[in-house]
Backbone as a chain_set.jsonl record, in Angstrom:
{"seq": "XXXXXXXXXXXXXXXXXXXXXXXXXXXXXXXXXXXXXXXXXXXXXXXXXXXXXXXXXXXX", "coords": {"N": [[58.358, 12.117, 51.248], [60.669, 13.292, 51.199], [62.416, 12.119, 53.099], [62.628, 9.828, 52.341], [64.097, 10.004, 50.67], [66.348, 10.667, 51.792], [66.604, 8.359, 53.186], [67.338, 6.412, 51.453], [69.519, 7.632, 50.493], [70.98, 6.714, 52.697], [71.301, 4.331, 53.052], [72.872, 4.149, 50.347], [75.414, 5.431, 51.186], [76.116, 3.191, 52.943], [75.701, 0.835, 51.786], [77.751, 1.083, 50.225], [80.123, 1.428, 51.766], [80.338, -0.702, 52.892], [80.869, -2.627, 50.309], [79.118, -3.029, 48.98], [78.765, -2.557, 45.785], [76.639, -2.776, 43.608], [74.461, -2.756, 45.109], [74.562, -0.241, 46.379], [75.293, 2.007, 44.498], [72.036, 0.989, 42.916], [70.657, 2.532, 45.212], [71.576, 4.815, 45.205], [70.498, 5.667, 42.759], [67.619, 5.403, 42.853], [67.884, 7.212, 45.682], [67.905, 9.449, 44.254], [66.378, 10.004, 41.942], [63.927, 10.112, 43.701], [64.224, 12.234, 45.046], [64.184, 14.319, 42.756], [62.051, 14.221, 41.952], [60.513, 14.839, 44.583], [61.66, 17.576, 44.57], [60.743, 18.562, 42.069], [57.791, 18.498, 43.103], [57.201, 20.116, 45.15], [57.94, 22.922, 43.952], [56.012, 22.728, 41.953], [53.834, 23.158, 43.835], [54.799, 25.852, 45.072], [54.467, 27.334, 42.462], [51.582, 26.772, 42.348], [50.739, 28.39, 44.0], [51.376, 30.677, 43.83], [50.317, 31.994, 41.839], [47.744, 31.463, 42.748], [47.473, 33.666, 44.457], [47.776, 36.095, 43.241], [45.711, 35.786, 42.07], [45.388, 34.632, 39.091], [43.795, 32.711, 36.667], [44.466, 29.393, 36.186], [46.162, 28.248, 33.293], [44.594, 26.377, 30.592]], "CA": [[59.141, 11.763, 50.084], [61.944, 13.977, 51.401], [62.372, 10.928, 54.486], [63.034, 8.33, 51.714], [65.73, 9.932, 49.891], [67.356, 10.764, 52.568], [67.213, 6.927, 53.762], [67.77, 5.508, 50.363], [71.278, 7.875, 50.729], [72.253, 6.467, 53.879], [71.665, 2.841, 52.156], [73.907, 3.957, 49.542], [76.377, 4.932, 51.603], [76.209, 2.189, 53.914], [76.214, -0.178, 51.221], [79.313, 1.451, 49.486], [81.074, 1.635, 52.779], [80.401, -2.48, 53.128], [81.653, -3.15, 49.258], [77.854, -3.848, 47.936], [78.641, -1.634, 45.315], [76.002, -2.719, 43.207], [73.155, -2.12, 45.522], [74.852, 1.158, 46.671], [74.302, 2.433, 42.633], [70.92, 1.141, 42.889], [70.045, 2.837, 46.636], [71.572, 6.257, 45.111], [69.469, 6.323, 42.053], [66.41, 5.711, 43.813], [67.509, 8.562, 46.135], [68.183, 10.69, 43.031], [64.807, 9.678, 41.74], [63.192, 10.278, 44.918], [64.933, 13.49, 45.304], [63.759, 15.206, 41.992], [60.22, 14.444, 42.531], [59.96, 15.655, 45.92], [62.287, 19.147, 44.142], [59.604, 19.052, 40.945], [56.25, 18.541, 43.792], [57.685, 21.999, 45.847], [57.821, 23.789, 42.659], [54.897, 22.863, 41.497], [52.804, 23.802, 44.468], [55.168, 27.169, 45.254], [53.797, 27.774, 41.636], [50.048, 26.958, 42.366], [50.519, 28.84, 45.298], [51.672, 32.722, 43.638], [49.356, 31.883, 40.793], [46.249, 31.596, 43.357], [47.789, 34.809, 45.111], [47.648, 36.967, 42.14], [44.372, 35.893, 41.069], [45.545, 34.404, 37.564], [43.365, 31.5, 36.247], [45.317, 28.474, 35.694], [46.096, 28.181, 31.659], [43.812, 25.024, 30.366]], "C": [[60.611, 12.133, 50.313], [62.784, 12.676, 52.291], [63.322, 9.61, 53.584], [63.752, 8.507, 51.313], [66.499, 9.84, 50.614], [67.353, 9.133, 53.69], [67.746, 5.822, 52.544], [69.308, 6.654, 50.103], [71.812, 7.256, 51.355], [72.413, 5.166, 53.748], [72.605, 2.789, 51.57], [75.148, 4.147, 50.329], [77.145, 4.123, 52.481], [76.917, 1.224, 52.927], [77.332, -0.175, 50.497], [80.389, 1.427, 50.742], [81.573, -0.493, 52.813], [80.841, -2.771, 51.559], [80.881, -3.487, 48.53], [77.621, -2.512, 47.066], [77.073, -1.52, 43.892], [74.373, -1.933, 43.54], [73.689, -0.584, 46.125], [74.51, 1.775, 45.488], [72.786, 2.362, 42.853], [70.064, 2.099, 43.967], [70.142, 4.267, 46.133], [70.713, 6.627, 43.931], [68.393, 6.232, 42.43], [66.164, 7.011, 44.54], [67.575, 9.979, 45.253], [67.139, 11.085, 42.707], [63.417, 10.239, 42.929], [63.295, 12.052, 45.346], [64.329, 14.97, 44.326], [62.662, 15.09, 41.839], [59.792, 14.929, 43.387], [60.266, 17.373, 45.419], [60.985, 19.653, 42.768], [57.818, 19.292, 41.898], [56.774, 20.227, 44.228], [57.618, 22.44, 44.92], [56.917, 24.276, 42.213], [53.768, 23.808, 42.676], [53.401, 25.198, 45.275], [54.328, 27.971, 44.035], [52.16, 28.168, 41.422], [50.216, 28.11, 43.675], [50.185, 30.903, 45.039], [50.851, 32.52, 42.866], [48.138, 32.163, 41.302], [47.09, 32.99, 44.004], [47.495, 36.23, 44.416], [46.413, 36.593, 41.73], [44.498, 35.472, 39.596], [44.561, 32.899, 37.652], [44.365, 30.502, 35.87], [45.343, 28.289, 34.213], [45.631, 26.004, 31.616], [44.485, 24.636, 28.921]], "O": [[61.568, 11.536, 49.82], [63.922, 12.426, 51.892], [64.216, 8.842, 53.939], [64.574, 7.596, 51.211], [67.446, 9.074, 50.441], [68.013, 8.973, 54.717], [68.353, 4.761, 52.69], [70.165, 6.16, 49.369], [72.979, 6.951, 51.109], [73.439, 4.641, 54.18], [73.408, 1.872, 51.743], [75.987, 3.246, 50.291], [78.341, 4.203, 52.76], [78.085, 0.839, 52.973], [77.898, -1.205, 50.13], [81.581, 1.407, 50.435], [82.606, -1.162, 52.772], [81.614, -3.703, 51.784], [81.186, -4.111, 47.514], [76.78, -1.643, 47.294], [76.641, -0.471, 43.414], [73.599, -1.187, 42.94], [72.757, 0.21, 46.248], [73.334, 2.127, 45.396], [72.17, 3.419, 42.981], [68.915, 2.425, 43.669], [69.213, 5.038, 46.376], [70.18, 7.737, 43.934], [67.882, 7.35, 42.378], [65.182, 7.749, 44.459], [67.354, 11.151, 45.558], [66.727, 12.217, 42.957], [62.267, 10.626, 42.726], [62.447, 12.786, 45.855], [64.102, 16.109, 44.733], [62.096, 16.127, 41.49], [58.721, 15.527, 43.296], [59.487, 18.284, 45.701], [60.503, 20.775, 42.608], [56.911, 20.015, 41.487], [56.635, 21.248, 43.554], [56.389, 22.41, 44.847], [56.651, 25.456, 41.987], [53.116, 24.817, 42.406], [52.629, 25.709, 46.087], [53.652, 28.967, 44.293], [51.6, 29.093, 40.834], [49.113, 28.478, 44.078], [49.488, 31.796, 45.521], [49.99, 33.268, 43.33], [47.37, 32.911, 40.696], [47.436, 33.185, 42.838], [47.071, 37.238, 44.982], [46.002, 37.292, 40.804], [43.678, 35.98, 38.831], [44.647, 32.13, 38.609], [45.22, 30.934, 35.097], [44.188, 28.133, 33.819], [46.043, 24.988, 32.176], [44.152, 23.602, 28.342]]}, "num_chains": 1, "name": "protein.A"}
């Protein structure tokens, strides 16, 4: 997931370098998008991770 942002950046700034400023916008929110899902997945499973370490039950 990390792979794609960082190729839907180098779209954007490809395509901002060439003047396609439209699809440059679209290439960087994608990698924005792409970016805070891969930053919310790590989180999450740093979280499952100390949670199983400590022995806490997950809250249902």
């Amino acid at each position: 997931m990390l792979g794609w942002a960082l190729t839907f950046l180098l779209l954007a700034l490809v395509a901002g370098l060439f003047g396609f400023f439209g699809l440059a916008g679209l290439a960087a929110g994608i990698a924005k998008l792409l970016l805070f899902a891969f930053l919310v997945l790590v989180l999450f499973l740093v979280s499952a991770l100390t949670g199983t370490m400590r022995g806490r039950a997950p809250p249902i």
